[in-house]
C-alpha positions as CSV (number, residue, x, y, z in Angstrom):
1,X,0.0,0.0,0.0
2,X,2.8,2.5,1.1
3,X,4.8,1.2,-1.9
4,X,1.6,1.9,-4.5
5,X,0.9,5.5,-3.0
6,X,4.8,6.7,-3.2
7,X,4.5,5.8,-7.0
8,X,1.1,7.2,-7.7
9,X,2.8,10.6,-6.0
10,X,5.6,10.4,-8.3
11,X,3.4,10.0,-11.6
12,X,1.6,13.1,-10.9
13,X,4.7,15.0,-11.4
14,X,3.8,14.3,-14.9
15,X,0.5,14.1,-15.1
16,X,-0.9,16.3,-18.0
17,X,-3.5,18.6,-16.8
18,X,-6.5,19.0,-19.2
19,X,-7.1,22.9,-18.4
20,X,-4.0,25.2,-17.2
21,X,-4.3,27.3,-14.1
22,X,-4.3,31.6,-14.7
23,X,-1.0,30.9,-12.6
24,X,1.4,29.0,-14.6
25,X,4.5,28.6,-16.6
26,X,5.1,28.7,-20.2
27,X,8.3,27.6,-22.3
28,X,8.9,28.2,-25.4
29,X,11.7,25.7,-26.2
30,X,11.7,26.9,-30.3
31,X,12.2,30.1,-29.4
32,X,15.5,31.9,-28.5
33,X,15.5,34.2,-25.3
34,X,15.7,37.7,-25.8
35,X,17.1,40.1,-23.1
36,X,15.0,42.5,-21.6
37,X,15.1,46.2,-23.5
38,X,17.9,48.5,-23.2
39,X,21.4,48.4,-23.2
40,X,22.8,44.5,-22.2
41,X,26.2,43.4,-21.5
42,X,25.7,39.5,-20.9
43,X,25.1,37.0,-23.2
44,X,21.9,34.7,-24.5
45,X,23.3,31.3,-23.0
46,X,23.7,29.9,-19.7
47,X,26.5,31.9,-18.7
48,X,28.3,30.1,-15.5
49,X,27.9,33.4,-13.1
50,X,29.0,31.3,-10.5
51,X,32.1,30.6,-12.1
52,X,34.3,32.9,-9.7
53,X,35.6,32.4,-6.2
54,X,37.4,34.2,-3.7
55,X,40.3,32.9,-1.6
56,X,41.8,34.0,1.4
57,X,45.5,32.5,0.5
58,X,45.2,30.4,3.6
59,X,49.1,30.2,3.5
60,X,49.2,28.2,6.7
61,X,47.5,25.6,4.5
62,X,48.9,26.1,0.8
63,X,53.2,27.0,1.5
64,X,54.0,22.9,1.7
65,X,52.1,20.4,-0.2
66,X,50.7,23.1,-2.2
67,X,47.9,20.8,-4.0
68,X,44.7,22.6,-3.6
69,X,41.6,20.7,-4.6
70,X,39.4,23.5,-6.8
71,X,35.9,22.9,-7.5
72,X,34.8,21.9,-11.7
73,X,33.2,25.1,-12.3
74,X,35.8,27.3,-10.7
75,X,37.8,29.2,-13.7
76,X,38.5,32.8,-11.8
77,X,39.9,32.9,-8.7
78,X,40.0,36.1,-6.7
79,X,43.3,35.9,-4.7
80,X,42.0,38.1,-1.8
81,X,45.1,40.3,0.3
82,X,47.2,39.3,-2.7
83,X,50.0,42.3,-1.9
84,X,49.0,43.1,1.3
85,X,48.9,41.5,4.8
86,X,46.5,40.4,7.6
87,X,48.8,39.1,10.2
88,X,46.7,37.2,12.7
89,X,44.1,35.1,12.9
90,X,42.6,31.9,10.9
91,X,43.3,33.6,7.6
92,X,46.1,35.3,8.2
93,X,48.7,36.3,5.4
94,X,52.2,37.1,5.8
95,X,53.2,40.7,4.5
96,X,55.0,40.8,1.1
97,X,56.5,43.7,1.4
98,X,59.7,44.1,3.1
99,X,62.2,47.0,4.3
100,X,64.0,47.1,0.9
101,X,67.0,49.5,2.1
102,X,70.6,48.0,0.8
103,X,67.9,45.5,-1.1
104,X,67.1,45.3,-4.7
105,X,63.5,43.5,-4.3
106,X,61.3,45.8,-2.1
107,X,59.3,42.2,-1.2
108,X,59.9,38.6,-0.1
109,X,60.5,36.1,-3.5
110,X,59.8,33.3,-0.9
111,X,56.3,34.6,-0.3
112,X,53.7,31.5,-1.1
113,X,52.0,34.3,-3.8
114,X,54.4,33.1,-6.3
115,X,53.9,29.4,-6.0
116,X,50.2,29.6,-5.7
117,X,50.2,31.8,-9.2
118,X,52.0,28.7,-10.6
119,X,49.4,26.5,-9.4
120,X,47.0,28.5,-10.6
121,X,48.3,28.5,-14.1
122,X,48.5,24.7,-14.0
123,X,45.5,24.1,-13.6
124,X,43.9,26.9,-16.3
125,X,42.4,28.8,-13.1
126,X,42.5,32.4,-14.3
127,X,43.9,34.5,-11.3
128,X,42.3,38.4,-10.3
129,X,44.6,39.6,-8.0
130,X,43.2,42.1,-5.0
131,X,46.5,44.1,-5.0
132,X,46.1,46.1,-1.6
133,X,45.7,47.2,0.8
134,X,49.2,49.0,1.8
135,X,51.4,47.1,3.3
136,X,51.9,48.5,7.2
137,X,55.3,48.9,6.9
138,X,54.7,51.5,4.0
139,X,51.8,53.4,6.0
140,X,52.8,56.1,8.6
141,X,53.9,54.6,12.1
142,X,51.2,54.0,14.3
143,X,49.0,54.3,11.5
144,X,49.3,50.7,10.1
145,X,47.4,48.5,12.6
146,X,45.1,46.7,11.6
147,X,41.6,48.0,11.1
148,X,38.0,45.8,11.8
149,X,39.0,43.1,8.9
150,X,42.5,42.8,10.0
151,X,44.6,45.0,7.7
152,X,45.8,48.3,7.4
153,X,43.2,50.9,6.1
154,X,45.9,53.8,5.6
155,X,47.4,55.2,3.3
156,X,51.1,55.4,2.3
157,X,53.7,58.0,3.4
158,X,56.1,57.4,0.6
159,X,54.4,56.9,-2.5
160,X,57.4,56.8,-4.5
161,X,58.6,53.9,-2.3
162,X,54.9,52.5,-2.6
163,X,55.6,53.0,-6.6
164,X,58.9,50.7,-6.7
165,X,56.7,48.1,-4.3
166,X,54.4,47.4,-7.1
167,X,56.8,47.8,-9.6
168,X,59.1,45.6,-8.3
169,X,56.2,42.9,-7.8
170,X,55.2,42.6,-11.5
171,X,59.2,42.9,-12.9
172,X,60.4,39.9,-10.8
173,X,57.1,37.8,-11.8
174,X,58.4,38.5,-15.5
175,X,61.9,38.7,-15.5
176,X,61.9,35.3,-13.1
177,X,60.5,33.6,-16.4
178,X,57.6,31.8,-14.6
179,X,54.9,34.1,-16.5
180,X,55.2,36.3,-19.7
181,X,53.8,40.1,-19.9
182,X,51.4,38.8,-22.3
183,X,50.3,36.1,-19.9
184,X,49.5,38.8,-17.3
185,X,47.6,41.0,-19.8
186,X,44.9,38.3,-19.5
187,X,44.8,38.3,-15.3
188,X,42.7,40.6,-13.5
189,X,43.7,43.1,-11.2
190,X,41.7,45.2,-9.0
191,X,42.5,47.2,-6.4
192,X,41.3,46.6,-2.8
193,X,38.1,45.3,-1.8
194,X,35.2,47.8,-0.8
195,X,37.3,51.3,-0.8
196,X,34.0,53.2,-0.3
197,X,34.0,51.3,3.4
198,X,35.9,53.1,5.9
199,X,36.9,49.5,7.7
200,X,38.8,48.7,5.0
201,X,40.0,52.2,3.4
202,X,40.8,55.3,5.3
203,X,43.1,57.3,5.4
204,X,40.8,60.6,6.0
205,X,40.3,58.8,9.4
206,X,36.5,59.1,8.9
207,X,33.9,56.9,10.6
208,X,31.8,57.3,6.9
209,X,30.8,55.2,4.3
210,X,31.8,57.1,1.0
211,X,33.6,59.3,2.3
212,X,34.8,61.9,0.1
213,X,38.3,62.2,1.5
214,X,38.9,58.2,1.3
215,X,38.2,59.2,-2.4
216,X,40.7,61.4,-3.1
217,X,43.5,59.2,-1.0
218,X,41.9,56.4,-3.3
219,X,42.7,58.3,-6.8
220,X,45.7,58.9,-6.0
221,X,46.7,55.0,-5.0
222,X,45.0,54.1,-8.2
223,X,47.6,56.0,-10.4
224,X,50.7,55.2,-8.3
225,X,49.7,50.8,-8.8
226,X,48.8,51.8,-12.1
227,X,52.1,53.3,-13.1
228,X,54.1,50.8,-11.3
229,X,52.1,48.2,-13.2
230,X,53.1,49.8,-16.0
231,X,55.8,50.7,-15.4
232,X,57.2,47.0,-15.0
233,X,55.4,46.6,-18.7
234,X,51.7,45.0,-17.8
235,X,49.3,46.1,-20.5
236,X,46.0,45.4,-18.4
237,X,43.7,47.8,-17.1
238,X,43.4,48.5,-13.3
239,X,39.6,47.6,-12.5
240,X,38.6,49.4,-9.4
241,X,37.7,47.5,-6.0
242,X,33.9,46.2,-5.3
243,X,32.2,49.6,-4.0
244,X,30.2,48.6,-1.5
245,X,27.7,51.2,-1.6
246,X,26.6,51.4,-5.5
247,X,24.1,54.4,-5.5
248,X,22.9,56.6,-2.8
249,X,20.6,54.8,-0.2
250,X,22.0,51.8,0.4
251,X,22.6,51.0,3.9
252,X,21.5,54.6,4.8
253,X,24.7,56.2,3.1
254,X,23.7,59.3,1.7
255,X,26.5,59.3,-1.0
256,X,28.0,57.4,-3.2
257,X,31.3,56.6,-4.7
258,X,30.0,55.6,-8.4
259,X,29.4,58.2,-10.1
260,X,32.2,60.5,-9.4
261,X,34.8,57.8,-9.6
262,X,34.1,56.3,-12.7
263,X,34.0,60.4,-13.8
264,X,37.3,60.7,-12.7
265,X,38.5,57.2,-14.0
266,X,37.3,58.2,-17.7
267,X,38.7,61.7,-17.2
268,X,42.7,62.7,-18.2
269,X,43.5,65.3,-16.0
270,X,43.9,65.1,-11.6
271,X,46.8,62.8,-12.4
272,X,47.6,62.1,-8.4
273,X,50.9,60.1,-8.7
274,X,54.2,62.2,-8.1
275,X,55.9,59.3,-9.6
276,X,55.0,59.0,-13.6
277,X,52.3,60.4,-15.7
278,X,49.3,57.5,-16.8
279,X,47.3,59.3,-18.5
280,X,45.0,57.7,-20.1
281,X,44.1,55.4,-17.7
282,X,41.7,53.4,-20.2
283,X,44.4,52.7,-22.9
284,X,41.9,52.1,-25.5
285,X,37.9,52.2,-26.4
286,X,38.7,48.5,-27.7
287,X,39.6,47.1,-24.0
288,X,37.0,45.7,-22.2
289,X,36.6,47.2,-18.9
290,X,35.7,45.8,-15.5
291,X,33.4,46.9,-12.5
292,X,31.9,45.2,-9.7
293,X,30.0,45.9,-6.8
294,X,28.8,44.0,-3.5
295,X,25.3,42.9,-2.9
296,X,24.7,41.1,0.0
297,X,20.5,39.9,0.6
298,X,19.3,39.4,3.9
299,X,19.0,41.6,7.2
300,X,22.4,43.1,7.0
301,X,23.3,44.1,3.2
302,X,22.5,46.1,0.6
303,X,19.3,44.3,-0.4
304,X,16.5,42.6,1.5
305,X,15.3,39.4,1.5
306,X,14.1,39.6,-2.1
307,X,16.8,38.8,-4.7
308,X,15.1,40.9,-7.8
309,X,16.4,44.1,-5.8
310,X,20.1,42.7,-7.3
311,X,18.3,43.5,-11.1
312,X,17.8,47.1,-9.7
313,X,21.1,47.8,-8.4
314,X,22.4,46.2,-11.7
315,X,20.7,48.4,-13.5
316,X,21.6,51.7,-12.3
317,X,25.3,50.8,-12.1
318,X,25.8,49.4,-15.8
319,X,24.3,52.6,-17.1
320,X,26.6,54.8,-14.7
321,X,29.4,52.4,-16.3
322,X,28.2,53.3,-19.9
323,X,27.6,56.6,-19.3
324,X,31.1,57.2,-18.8
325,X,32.8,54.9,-21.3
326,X,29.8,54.5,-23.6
327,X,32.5,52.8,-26.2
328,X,34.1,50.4,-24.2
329,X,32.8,47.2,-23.7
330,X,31.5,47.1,-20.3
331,X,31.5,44.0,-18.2
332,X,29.6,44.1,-14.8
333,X,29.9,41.4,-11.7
334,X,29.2,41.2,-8.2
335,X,32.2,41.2,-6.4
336,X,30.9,39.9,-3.6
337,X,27.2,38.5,-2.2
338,X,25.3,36.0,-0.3
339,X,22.1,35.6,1.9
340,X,22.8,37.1,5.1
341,X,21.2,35.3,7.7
342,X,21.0,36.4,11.7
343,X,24.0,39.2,10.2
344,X,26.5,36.6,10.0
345,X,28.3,38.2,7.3
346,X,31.3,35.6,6.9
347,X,28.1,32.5,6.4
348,X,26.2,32.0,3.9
349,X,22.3,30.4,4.1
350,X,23.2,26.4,3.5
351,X,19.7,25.0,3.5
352,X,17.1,25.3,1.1
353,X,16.2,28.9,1.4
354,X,19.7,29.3,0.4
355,X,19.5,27.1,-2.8
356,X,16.3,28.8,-4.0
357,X,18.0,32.4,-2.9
358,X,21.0,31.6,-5.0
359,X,19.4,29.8,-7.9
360,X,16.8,33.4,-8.1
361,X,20.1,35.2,-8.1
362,X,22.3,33.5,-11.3
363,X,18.6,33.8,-13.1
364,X,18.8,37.9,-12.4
365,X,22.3,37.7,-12.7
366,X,22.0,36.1,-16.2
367,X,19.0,38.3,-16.8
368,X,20.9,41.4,-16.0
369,X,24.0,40.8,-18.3
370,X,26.4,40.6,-15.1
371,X,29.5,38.6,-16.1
372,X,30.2,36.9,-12.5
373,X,28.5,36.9,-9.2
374,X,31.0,36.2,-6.7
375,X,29.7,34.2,-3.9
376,X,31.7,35.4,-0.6
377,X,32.2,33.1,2.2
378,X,31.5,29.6,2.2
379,X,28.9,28.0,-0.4
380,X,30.1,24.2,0.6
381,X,31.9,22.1,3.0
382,X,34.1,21.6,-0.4
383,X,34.8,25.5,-0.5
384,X,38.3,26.1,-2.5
385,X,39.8,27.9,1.4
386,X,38.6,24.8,3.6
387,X,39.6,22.2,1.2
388,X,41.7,20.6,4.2
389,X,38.9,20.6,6.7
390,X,36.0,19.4,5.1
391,X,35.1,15.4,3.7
392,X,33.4,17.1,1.0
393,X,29.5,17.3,1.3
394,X,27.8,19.8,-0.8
395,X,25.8,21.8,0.8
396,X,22.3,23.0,-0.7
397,X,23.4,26.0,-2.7
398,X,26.2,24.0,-4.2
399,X,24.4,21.2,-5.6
400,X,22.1,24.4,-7.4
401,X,25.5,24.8,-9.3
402,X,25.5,21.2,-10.3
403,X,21.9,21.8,-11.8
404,X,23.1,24.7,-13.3
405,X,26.4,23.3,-14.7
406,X,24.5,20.9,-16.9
407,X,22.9,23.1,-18.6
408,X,26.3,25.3,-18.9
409,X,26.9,27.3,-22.6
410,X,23.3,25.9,-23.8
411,X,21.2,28.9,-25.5
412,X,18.2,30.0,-23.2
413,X,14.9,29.6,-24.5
414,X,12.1,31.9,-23.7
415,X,10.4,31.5,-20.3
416,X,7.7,33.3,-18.6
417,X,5.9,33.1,-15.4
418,X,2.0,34.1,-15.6
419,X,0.9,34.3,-12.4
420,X,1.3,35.4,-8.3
421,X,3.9,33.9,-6.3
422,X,2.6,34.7,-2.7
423,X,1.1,37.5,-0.4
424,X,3.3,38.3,3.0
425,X,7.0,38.5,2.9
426,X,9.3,37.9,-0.6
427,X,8.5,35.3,-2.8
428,X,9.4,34.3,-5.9
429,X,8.8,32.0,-9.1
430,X,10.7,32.1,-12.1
431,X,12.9,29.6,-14.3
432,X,15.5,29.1,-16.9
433,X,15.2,27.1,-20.0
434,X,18.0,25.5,-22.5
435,X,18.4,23.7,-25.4
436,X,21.5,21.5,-26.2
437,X,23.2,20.6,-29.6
438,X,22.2,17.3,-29.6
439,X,18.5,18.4,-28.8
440,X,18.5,18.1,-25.4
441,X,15.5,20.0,-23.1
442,X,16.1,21.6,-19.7
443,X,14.1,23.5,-17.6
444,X,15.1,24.9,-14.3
445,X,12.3,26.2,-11.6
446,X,12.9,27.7,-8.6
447,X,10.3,28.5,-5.8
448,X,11.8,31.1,-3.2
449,X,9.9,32.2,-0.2
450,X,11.1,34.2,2.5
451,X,9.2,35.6,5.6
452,X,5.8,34.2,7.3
453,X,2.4,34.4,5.4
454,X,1.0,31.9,3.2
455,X,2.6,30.7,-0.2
456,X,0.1,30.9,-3.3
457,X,1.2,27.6,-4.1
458,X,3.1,23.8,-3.6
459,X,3.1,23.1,-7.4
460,X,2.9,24.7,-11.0
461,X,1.3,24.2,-13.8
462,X,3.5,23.9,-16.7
463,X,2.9,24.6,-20.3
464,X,5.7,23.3,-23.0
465,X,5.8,24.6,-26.4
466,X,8.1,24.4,-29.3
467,X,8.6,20.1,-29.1
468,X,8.5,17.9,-32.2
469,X,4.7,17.1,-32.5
470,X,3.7,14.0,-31.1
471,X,7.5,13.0,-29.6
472,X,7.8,11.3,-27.0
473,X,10.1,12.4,-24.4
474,X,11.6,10.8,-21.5
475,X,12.0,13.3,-18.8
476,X,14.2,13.1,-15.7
477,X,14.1,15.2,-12.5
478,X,16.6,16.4,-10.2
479,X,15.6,18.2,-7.1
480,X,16.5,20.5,-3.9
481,X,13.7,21.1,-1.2
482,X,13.9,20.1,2.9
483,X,14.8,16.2,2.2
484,X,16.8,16.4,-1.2
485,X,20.1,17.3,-2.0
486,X,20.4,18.8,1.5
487,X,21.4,17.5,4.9
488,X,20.9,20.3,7.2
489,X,17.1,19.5,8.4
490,X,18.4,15.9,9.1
491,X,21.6,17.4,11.1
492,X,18.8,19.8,12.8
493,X,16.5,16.8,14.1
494,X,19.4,14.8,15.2
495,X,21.0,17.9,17.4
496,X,17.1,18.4,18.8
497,X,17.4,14.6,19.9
498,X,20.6,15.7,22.0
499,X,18.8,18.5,23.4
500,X,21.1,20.7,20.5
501,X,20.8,23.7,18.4
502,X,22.0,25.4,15.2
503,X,23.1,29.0,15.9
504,X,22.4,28.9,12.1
505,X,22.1,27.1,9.4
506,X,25.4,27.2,8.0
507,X,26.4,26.7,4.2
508,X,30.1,25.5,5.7
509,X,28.6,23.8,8.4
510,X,31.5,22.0,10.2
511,X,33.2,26.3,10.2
512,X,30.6,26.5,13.7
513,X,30.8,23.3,15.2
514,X,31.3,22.8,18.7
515,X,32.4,19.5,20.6
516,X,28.7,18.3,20.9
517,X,27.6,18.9,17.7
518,X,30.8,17.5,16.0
519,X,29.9,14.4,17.8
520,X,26.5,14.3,16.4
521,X,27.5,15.1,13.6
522,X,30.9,12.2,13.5
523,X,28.2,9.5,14.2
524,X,25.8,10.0,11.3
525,X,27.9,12.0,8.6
526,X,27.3,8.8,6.0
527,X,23.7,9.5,6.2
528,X,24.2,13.5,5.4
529,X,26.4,12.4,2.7
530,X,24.2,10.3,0.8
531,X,21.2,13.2,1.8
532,X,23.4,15.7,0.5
533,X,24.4,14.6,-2.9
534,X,22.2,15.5,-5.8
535,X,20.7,12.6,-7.6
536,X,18.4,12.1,-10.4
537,X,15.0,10.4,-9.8
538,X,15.7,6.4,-9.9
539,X,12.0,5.7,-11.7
540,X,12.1,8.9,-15.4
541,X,8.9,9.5,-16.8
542,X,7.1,9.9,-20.1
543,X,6.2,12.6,-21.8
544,X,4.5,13.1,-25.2
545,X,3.9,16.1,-27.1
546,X,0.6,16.8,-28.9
547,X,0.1,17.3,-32.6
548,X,0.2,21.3,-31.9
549,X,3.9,20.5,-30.8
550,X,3.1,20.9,-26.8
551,X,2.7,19.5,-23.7
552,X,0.8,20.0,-19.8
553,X,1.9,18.7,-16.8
554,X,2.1,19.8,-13.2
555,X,5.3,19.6,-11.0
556,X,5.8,20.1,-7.6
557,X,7.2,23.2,-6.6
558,X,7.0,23.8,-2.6
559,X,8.6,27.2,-1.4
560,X,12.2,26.9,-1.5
561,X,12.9,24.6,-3.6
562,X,14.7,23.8,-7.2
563,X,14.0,21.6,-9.8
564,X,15.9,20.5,-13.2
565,X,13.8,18.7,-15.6
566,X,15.4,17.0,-18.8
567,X,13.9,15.9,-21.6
568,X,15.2,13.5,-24.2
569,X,14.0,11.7,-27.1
């Protein structure tokens, strides 16, 4: 009996429905998607957004063996602190400057940098290097403690000693033969991370977000790595660091670095560095040109719990971008971003309100023509910085890249949602449709709820259009809710049967644990494995298209949850 009702549930995730609901969703898999009107700097195919990841150069970890384990869809890696220093703490990083008097190198050619750049290029990872912040010994003394994230937020004293510091960096990578000037050209380099934040920028000694002083100090630290960049004969632009505030009003800032610094960038006067003239800064209306920003969801960043605020905030700051170099081609990522839950900034949401946040956001992302979305902090136990720690469970939001990452380079087809997706709090219904070379269908739903209230719905209605009339298809599901692809409500029942809680619920989830919980979680991490790895449904349905070339079904589709459908002949 049990046996006979589980496989009647199943079947009815196919079942054709005779009439379609007014809420529902229609693909078109014959016809190509179109982006939205107005200017659009992305392209029409499953672009891997999630491509990019940030490191922390855990040197305590990477100086010896040096064989980190990087995830499949990693290609960019952000190589966070990557000329500066945090000295203490879990992620600390060893200064690579030195004092250079009687010296010829002004930094340390032991420092792990070099050897994790040759990793790098071994294994085709594309490197961005976060050159910055100054190194302490080059800001003024007592001036280059540490600030709130651990590094120095001053400026330096000597910038023609800060000059021969970057110089020197970029002429020993070259002349020590391990990497060509050409082979840099195609790194990225920005520098710092969130300049527009006082707790990591400022020298004006401002308590301020955007603060114009911290501006000015900025320019003119932006032409003195440029011309030492330069000067040591790298031929790639200088992208600016991830502003953290993008336009006026987020996170009550009044102001805003955007639009005057991207002014200044395309302007050629205000040259600020005493050492060598840069002008122009953009070398040519041919180079494509990088900008990023941060956008954080949740109760502590600069959206809310609704992830179609990111197409906003996208939109205003790719036409800022345009506006000032409206011949360049422009190309627009988030340069850092997660769902803040509980404002634990360094954690990301692991559970499946995290999977249905993220999967919304690479569908705006996409949407909005934004070439990365850098997810900061920790979006698996298999996270490129805890490699060592972790036995390698994918957490929810990871295994929504593994949906993702099959339908990878595919052309979208057009999707749209008819329909209301809830009442109290944000929700959310959308999807993403591909179709592959060798005719492959794939559609990807997500249903993301945040807040109380009731949802609208636990399933759609589903209209396919565009099929080969009369084909039949066999279709195969893969999905993420509270008891797929996800072992934290599992962990979370056990840990109540200890009398134990989750402060939350982590994406890195062994980065909180404490004694008791590790040994909850030690005696039943086989069953979170097999809970936590995404699997195709063991029992693929039929599915045959009508003479008209289309095709009715309903699918489950709870709040916060994700689902991949394929279809093949």
């Amino acid at each position: 009996m049990k046996a006979a009702g589980l496989r009647s549930a199943l079947f009815c995730l196919f079942a054709l429905a005779g009439v379609l609901k007014a809420s529902r969703l229609e693909v078109d898999f014959g016809r190509p998607w179109h982006p939205p009107a107005g200017p659009f700097t992305g392209t029409v195919s499953i672009n891997p957004v999630w491509a990019r990841q940030n490191v922390w150069l855990p040197w305590r970890r990477w100086d010896s063996a040096m064989t980190p384990r990087f995830e499949p869809y990693v290609t960019e890696l952000a190589l966070v602190m990557a000329t500066g220093a945090r000295p203490d703490g879990e992620f600390s990083v060893p200064d690579l400057y030195r004092d250079s008097a009687g010296l010829i190198a002004p930094f340390d050619p032991g420092h792990p940098l070099f050897k994790v750049l040759a990793v790098l290029k071994a294994k085709k990872v594309r490197p961005i290097l976060d050159i910055g912040p100054v190194p302490r010994l080059l800001c003024a003394p007592g001036k280059g403690e540490p600030g709130p994230f651990g590094w120095a937020v001053d400026a330096p004293t000597d910038y023609r000693e800060y000059h021969r510091y970057i110089k020197g960096i970029f002429t020993y990578l070259i002349a020590s033969r391990r990497f060509t000037a050409a082979e840099m050209g195609g790194w990225g380099f920005q520098l710092m991370r969130e300049p527009d934040n006082f707790q990591s920028w400022n020298p004006a000694g401002k308590k301020k977000l955007a603060d114009p002083g911290n501006l000015l100090a900025y320019e003119r630290l932006y032409d003195c790595t440029l011309a030492g960049m330069r000067d040591a004969g790298i031929t790639a632009n200088l992208a600016l660091g991830n502003l953290m505030i993008p336009e006026p009003g987020i996170m009550g800032s009044k102001s805003s670095w955007t639009e005057p610094l991207l002014a200044w960038l395309a302007s050629e006067k205000d040259n600020r560095c005493p050492e060598r003239l840069v002008l122009p800064r953009i070398r040519s209306t041919r180079d494509t040109l990088d900008f990023s920003f941060t956008a954080y969801g949740g109760d502590d960043g600069q959206m809310g719990f609704d992830p179609r605020e990111l197409a906003t905030l996208a939109g205003h700051f790719r036409d800022a971008a345009i506006r000032h170099f409206p011949r360049n081609p422009i190309r627009i990522s988030i340069g850092e971003g997660n769902l803040i839950v509980k404002r634990l900034l360094h954690r990301s949401e692991g559970s499946e309100l995290g999977a249905a946040w993220n999967a919304a956001i690479y569908k705006i992302s996409m949407d909005a023509g934004l070439h990365r979305y850098q997810q900061w902090g920790f979006v698996s136990a298999r996270h490129i910085s805890q490699f060592l720690e972790h036995g390698g469970l994918p957490s929810a939001p990871y295994n929504v890249i593994g949906m993702l990452g099959r339908m990878e380079g595919q052309p979208r087809r057009e999707v749209r949602w008819i329909g209301e997706t809830g009442s109290d709090g944000a929700s959310y219904i959308d999807a993403l449709a591909s179709k592959g070379a060798d005719g492959s269908l794939r559609l990807f739903a997500f249903h993301y709820r945040a807040g109380g209230g009731r949802a609208s719905t636990d399933s759609i209605d589903v209209l396919l259009t565009g099929l080969e009339p009369d084909r039949q298809y066999t279709v195969v599901r893969y999905l993420i809710d509270s008891s797929h692809a996800n072992y934290i409500p599992a962990f979370e029942k056990d840990l109540r049967g200890k009398r134990l809680s989750l402060e939350t619920r982590d994406a890195c989830m062994e980065y909180q644990f404490n004694a008791a919980q590790r040994a909850v979680w030690d005696a039943n991490k086989e069953k979170y494995r097999q809970l936590a790895t995404l699997r195709a449904d063991a029992d693929p349905r039929m599915l045959k298209a009508d003479a008209q070339s289309r095709a009715r079904f309903r699918v489950p589709l709870p709040p916060n949850s994700v689902v991949l459908l394929e279809l093949k002949k």
